[in-house]
N, C-alpha and C positions, 0 to 999 in steps of 0.2 A: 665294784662292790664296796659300800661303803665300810670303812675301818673304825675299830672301836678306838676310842683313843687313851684304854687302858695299857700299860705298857708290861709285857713280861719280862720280871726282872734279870731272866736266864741268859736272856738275849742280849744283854751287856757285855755276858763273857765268849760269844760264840767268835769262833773261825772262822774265818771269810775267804775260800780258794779263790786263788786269781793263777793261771797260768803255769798248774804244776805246784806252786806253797802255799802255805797257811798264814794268816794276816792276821791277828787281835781285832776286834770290831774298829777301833780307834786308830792303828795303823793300816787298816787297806784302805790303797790307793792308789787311782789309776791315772797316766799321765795328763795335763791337757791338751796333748795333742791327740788326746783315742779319739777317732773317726766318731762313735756314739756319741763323744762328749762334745766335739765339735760341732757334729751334724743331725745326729742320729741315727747314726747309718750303722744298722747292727739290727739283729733279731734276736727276740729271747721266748723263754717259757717257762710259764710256773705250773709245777708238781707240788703234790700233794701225797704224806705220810701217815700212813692209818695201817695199824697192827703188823709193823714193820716192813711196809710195802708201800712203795711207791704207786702210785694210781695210775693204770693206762700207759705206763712210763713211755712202751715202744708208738703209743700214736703220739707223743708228745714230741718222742725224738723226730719221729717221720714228720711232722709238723714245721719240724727246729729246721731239719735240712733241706724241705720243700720251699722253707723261706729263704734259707742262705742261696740256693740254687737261681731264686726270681731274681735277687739283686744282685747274681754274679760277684757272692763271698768262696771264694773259695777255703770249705770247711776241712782242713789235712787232717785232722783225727777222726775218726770211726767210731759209731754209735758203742760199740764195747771201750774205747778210752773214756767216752764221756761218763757211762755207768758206771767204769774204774772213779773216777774224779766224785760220781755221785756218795759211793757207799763210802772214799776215802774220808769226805767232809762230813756224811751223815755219823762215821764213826769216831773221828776226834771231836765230832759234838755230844756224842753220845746220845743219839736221839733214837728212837725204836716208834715212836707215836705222837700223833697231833703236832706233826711239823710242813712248814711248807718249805719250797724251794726255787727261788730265781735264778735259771740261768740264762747269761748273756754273751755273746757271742757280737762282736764288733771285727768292724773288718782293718782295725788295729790303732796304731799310734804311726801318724802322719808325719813327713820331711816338713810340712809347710803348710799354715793353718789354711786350705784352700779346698775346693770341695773335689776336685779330680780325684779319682779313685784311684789311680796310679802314683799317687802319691803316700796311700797307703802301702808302703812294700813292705815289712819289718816281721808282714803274719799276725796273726788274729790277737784279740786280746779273750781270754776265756774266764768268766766269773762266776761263780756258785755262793749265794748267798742263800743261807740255811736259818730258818728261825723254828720257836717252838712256837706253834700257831694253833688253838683249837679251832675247829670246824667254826665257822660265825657266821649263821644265816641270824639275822636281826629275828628276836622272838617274839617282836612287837610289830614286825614286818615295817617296810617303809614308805617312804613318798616318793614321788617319779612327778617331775616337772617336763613337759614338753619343751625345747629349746630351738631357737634358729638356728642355732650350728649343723648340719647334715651329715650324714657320709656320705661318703665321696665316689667320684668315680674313678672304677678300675684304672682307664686310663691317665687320671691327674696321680693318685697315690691308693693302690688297691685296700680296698678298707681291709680284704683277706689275710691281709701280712702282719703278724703278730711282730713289727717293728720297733725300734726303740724310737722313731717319730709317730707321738703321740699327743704333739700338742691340739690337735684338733679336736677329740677326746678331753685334755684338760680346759679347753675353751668352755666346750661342752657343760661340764661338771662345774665349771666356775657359776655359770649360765643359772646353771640348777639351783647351786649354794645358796645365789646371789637372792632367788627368784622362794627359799624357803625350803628345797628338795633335797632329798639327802642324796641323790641321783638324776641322771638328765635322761631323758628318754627322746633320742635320736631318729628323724623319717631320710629318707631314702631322697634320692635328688629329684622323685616324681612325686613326694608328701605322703609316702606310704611308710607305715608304722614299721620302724626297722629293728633297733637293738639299742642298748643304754650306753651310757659312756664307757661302762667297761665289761657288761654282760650281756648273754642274751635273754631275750625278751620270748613270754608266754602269756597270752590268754586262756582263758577257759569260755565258751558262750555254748550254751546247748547241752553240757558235758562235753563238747568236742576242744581237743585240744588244739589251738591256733600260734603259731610262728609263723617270722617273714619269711621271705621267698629266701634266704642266704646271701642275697647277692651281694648286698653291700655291707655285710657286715663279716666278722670273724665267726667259722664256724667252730665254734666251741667245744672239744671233748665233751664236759658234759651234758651239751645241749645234744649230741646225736645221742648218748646215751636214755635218755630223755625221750625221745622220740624212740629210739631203738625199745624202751620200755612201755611206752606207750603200743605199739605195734604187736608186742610179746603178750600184752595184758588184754589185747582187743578196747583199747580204749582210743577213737577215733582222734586219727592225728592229721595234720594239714600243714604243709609250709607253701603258705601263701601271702600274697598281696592282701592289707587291709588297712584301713584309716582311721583314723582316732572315732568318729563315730561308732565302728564296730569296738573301740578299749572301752568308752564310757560305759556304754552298754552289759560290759560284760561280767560275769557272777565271779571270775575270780582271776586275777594276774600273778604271776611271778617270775623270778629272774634267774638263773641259772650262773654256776661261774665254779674253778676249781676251789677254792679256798670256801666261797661259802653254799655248796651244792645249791638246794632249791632256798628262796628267801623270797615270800609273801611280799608282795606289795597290794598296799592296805588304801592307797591314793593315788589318784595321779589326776594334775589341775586339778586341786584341791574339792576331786570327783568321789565319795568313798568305793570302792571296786567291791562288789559282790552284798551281801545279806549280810550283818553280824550274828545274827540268831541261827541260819544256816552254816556258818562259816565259811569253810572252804577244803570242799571234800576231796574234788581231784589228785587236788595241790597237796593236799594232805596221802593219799593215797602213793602218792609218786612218789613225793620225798619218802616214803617206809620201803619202796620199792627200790630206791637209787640206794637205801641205807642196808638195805640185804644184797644189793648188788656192790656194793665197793667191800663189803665183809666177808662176802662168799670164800 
């Protein structure tokens, strides 16, 4: 999701949990031997706070330790210590609304800068970075550059694992910047239309609403919600296989992601997506939809 590059001045004074204490923004820090910082070897998840609640919290956790389980992190606290550690740092920041939340989970600080994972024994490193963040779907909607960089397959590095190895992703986004996009819009290892460098991806064609098949991309909270809303409203939903022929074509795009729900995109290959005189009703209808549903 692309980030505004306004800075809120609150966030200068926040806490930063790592491991059980509270850090100053300016003194947390984490060794260079943490396996993340080494390798990347760690899973994390960002939440989102709206009207003192956490969004989705328990598919985020169940997300968090589906991923430590694939890379064989052994995670020793219990989905109740991590929501202890959540409300701890939500409440010496004093946040109640329009906050997000990074947590990360690394499989710790290494004997010896090497990639064996038996050299991580010491136990996890655990960090909760807390900001005050409003909702930011771009209100001018964006631009979406198609890139060379792919997702991957399951068996090289599963694009599913919401990992702290991301630089394929940042390759991606570079790709984009470079090319004028304020985001990269990634195909699948068979050149079908997959997901963006850090959300997922929607068309609209027919009024029918189209995503990828999931396979090689992260399947998003908010994107099942999305489709779970679409299904609930009778509004024709698909996750299928399709190729940039079917995105040119089509009357309306947008991007899904926790921080900034639905966010229009208004290009992509310098193609405009949809009618300006029409707009973009679906997209407009879903987002009122996702915006009664995270309030309810």
């Amino acid at each position: 999701m692309p980030v505004s590059s306004d800075t809120d001045l609150r966030n200068q004074d926040i806490k930063i949990y790592i491991n059980g204490k509270f850090y100053d923004r300016s003194e947390a820090k984490i060794s260079v031997f943490d396996s993340g910082f080494l390798l990347g070897d760690g899973i994390w998840e960002g939440i989102r706070l709206v009207n003192n609640k956490w969004l989705f919290l328990d598919e985020h956790l169940d997300r968090l330790y589906e991923g430590c389980k694939a890379i064989d992190l052994n995670l020793d606290i219990t989905p109740e210590d991590i929501k202890i550690a959540i409300n701890e740092t939500q409440k010496i920041n004093k946040m109640h609304d329009a906050a997000h939340a990074r947590l990360m989970i690394t499989r710790g600080d290494k004997i010896k800068p090497f990639q064996q994972p038996s050299l991580s024994n010491k136990g996890i490193n655990f960090v909760i970075i807390m900001e005050h963040s409003e909702e930011s779907p771009n209100s001018e909607g964006i631009a979406l550059v198609t890139v060379p960089q792919v997702r991957g397959m399951p068996t090289s590095q599963d694009p599913k694992l919401n990992s702290h190895s991301k630089l394929n992703c940042v390759i991606a986004c570079i790709q984009a910047n470079k090319a004028g996009g304020d985001e990269a819009l990634m195909l699948d290892p068979y050149g079908f239309v997959n997901t963006t460098n850090s959300c997922n991806f929607f068309i609209v064609k027919n009024k029918q609403v189209w995503t990828s098949s999931g396979d090689y991309c992260m399947n998003g909270i908010t994107r099942s919600k999305i489709i779970l809303l679409c299904k609930q409203n009778k509004i024709e939903v698909h996750e299928k296989n399709f190729s940039l022929v079917d995105v040119y074509s089509a009357q309306e795009a947008f991007i899904t992601g926790t921080l900034g729900s639905l966010t229009q995109v208004v290009s992509i290959d310098d193609r405009y997506i949809g009618n300006k005189e029409e707009g973009w009703p679906v997209t407009e209808k879903l987002r009122n939809l996702y915006i009664e549903l995270i309030h309810a």
